[in-house]
N, C-alpha and C positions, 0 to 999 in steps of 0.2 A: 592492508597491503593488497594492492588489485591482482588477482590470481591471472600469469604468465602463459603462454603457451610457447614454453623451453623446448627448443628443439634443436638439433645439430642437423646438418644435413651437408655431404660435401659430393660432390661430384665424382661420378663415375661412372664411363661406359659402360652401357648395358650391350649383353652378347647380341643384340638383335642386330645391332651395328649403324642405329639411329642416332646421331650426336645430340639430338635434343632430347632421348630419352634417359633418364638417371634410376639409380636404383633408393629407394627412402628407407632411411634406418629407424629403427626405433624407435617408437616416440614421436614421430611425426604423422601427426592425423591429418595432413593437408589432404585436400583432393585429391583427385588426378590431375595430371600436370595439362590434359588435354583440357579437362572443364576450365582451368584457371588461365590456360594462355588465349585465349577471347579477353579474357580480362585485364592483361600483363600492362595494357597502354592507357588504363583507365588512371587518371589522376582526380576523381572524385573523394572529395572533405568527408561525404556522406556515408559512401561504403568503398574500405580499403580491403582488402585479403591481404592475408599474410605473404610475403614474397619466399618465391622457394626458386633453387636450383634450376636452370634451364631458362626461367621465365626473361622474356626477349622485351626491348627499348629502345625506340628508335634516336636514343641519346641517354649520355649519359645525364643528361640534365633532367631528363623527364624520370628515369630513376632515381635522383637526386631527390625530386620533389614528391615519387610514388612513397619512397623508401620515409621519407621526411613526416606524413599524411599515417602513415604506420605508425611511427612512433608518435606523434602526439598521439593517438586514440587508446594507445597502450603506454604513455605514461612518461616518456623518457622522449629527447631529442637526439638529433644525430649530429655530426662534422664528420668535412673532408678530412681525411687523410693521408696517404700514399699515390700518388701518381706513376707509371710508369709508362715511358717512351721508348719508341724507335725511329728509325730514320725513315723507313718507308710508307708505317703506319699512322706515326706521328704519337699521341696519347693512347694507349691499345688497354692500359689497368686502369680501374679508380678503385681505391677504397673509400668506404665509408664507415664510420664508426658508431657507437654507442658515445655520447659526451662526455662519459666517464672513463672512457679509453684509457690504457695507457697510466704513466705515473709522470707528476711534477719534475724535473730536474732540481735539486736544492741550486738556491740563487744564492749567489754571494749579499751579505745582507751590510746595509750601509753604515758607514759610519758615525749612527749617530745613537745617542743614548738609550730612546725607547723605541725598537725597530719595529715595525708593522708585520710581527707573524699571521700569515693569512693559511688557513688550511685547505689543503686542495681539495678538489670535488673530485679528480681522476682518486679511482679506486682500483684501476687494471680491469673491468668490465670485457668480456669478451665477447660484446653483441656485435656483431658486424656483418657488413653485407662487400661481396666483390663483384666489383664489374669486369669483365673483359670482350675485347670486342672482338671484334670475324669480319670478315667479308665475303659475304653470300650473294653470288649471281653479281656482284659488282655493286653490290651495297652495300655498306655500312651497319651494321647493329651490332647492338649491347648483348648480351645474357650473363643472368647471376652466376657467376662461377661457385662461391660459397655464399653462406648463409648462417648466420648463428642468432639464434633469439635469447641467449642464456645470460642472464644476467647475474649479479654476485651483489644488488645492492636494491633497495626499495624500490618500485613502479611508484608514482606518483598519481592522486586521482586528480580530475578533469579542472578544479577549480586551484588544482598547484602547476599541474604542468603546463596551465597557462601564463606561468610566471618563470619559466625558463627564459634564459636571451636569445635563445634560437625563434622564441614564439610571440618576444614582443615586438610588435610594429607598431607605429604611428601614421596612422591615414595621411593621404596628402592634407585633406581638409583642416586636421585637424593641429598638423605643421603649420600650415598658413597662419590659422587663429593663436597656435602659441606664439610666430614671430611679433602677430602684430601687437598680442597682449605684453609679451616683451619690451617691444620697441615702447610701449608707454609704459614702461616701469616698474611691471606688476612682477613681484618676485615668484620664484616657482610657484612654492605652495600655494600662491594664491590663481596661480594659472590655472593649477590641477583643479583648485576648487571651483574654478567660473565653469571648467569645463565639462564637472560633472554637472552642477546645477543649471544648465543650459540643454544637456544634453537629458538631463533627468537621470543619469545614474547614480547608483550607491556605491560610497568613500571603498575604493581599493577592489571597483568591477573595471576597470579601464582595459584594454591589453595593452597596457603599457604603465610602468611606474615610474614613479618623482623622479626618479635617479634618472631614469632614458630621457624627459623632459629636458634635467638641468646637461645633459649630454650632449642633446641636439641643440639646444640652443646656444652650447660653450661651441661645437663644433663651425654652426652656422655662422656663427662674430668672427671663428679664425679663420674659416672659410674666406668673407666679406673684406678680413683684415690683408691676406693674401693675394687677393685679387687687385683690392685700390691698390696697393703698393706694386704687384705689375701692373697695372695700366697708370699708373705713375711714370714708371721707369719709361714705356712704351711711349708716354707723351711727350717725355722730355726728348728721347731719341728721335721721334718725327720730327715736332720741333727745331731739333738741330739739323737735319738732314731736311729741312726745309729751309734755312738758312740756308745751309751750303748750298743747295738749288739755287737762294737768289744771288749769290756770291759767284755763282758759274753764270748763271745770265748777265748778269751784270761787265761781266768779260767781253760777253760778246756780241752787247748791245750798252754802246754808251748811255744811250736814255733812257734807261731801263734805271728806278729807281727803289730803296726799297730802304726801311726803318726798323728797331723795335729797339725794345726796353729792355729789363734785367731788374730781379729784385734784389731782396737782398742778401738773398743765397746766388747770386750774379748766374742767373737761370733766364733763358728768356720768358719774357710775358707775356708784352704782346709784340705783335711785327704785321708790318704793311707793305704791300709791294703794288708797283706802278708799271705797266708796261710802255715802250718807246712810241708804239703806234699808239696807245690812249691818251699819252701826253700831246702827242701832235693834232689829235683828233681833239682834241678839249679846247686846242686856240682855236677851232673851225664850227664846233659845236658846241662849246661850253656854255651858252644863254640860261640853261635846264640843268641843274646836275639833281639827280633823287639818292639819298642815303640809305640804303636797304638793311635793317639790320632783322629782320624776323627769322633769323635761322639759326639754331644753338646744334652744336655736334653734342650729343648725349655721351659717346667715347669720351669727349677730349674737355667737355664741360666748356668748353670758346665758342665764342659768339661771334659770328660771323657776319662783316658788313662787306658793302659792294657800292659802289659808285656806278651811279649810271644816268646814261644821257642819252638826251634824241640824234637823229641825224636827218638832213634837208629829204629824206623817203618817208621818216617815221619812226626808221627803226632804232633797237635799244643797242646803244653801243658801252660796253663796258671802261669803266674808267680806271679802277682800282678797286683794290680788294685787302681788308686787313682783318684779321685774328684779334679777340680783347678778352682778356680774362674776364671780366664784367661790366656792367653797366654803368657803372659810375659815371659821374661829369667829368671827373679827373684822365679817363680812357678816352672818352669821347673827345674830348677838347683834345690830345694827344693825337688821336686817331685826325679830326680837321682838321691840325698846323701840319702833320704830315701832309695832307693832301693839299691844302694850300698853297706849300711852299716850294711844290714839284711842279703844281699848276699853273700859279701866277707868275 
């Protein structure tokens, strides 16, 4: 068990009538509060101090992460806990806790034969650190209001408390190389395994285990899955509201023409539209028509073709323009009789 340095310390004006000054009880071997608040904004892996009473943050984030840099070095991880707001300060409390905070609520357990009893890791722990804020001179800052380092349950040494959930991460890199060992096939374990023998480390050095692997890759498919199906939904809605665009020009320009399909979920597929002056310009200039299709929407996965033709100066005059799900002959020939049959 890694020997603690337990200590209480709660807030309280000292008679000299300095609000950053506190008095320290017992048991507390910290410094002075004056050596350590030089230090209070340090968020260095390397060397943390102990956080004590007074000790000032220019957010609560950056004591999130001082407080966070403490407890791995000493064994245990943290969470948020309590929040408190007002109207004019807006967030003015944060707690923070030891992970063992607090107790489980009993959950109603399912109805089914052999339930999954899980035992909890909250033990009631009363390590905790409080933030509250102030406004000084018209600025903003944190100070630790309390402070508890007392724990009721084991420290953990270096080569476990890197197996906490708070302390494992996965590099972006190393994201990237699981998707793609994924996307070809490779089941977890054998992910985990390319990735130490690549990387040269030994089986269960990673900061990260199988389980956060199979996590992040179930996460990333529902992710993937969520998205095609809105930009499904998005496609088919411009789609239609691109129709109805050519259904209102068509109103108000007889020679305005325009086409498409429908599969067999009676969805549009593809659609062509003609404008009144390109069809008139096509009896005048039609000798040249070019078929432009080199341009795909990545959004919308439609390939986008364009008619185009010269005029007695040189320049490019647009003819039509149509939408094809793919390339096929079957599109293209659909996409020509359109335009054919507007033209001729």
């Amino acid at each position: 068990m890694k020997p603690s340095n337990n200590i209480w310390i709660r807030r309280q004006q000292c008679p000299c009538g300095d609000w950053k000054c506190y008095i320290k009880y017992e048991g507390d071997d910290q410094t002075s509060a004056s050596s350590q608040l030089g230090r209070s904004e340090t968020t260095s892996t390397e060397l943390v101090f102990t956080p004590y009473v007074g000790q000032i943050f220019k957010s609560d984030d950056d004591a999130f992460e001082y407080y966070s840099n403490f407890a791995r070095k000493n064994g245990f991880s943290i969470r948020k806990a309590r929040s408190t707001e007002s109207q004019h300060l807006g967030i003015y409390r944060r707690d923070f806790v030891c992970y063992r905070s607090g107790f489980n609520q009993p959950r109603k357990k399912a109805n089914v034969e052999h339930p999954r009893d899980r035992k909890s890791i909250r033990c009631g722990c009363d390590a905790k650190l409080y933030l509250t804020k102030e406004i000084v001179d018209g600025l903003a800052q944190w100070y630790v209001s309390q402070f508890s380092n007392v724990h009721n349950h084991e420290l953990l040494e270096d080569d476990q408390v890197r197996l906490l959930p708070a302390y494992r991460k996965i590099q972006e890199a190393d994201q990237e190389r699981i998707l793609l060992l994924s996307k070809a096939g490779f089941p977890i374990n054998r992910i985990v395994k390319v990735l130490e023998l690549e990387k040269g480390v030994q089986p269960g050095h990673f900061p990260f285990i199988e389980k956060d692997v199979r996590n992040f890759v179930r996460t990333c498919k529902k992710t993937v899955q969520e998205n095609d199906a809105l930009l499904t939904e998005k496609r088919e809605n411009d789609t239609l509201e691109l129709l109805e665009a050519c259904k209102s020009v068509a109103e108000r320009d007889p020679d305005f023409a325009y086409d498409y399909t429908t599969d067999e979920n009676q969805k549009v597929e593809n659609i062509a539209w003609l404008y009144g002056d390109s069809v008139r310009a096509y009896t005048l200039y039609g000798d040249v028509v070019t078929f432009d299709t080199t341009y795909r929407s990545i959004t919308y996965g439609l390939l986008l073709g364009v008619w185009f033709g010269m005029d007695n100066h040189g320049k490019a005059i647009l003819y039509g323009c149509v939408l094809l799900q793919d390339e096929s002959s079957h599109s293209f020939t659909w996409a020509l009789q359109v335009c054919g049959k507007e033209f001729m």
